[in-house]
C-alpha positions as CSV (number, residue, x, y, z in Angstrom):
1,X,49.2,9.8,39.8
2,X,48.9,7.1,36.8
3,X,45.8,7.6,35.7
4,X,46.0,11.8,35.8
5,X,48.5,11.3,33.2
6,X,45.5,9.0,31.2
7,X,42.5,11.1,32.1
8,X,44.2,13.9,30.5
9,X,44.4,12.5,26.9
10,X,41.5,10.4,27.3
11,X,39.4,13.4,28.0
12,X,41.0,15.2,24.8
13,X,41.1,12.1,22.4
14,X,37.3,11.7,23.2
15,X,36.4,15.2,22.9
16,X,38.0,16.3,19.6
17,X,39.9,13.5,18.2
18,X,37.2,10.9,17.8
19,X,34.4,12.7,16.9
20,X,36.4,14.3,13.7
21,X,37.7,10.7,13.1
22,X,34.1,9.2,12.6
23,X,33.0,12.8,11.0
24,X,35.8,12.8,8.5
25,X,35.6,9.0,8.0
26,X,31.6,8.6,7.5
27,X,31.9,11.6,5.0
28,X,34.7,10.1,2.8
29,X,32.2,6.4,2.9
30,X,29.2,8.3,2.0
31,X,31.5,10.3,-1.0
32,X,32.4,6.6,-2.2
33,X,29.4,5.5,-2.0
34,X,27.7,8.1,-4.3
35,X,28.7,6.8,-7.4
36,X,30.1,8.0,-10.5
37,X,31.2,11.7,-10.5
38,X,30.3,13.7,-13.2
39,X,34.0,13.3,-14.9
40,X,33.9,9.5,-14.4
41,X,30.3,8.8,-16.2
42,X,31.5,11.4,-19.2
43,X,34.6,8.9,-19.5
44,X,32.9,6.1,-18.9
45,X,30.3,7.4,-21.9
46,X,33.4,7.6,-24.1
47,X,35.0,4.5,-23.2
48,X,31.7,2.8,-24.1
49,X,31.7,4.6,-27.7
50,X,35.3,3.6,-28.2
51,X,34.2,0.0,-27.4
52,X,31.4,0.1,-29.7
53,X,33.4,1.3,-32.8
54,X,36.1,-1.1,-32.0
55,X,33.6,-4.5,-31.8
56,X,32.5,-2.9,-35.5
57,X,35.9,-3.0,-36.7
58,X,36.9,-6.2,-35.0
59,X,33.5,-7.5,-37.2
60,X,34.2,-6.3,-40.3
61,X,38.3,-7.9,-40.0
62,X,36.7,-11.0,-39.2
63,X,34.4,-11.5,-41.8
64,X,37.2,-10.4,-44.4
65,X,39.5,-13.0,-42.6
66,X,36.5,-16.1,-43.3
67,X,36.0,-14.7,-47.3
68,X,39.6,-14.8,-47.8
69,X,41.2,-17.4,-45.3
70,X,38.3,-19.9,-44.3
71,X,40.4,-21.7,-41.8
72,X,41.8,-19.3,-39.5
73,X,39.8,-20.1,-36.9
74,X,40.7,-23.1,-35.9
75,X,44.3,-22.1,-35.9
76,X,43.7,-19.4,-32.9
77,X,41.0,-21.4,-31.1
């Protein structure tokens, strides 16, 4: 009588519930794996352009800062 009430849910777990488990959990892997989306490299473009233009300006402040104070290096070192 014990293992009716097991058989029952076994049979149905194996039958529908596992195969969409491993279905819907290979699919979201595979999704991840991918890479960038199209959104996330267009982002990560302009990220990489804000970067740029920042490291120009962080340049240019530094070598105003060693014309006009030739010490202030050492003093944030």
């Amino acid at each position: 009588m014990m293992s009716l009430f097991l058989t029952g849910p076994l049979i149905v777990f194996l039958i529908f519930v596992a195969p969409l488990w491993l279905f819907l959990h290979y699919r979201s892997k595979r999704k991840s794996e991918a890479g960038l989306s199209e959104n996330d490299n267009e982002r990560l473009q302009q990220l990489s352009v804000k970067a740029e233009s920042m490291q120009t300006r962080i340049d240019t402040l530094e070598r105003i800062l060693d014309s006009e104070t030739p010490n202030w290096r050492r003093r944030y070192e």
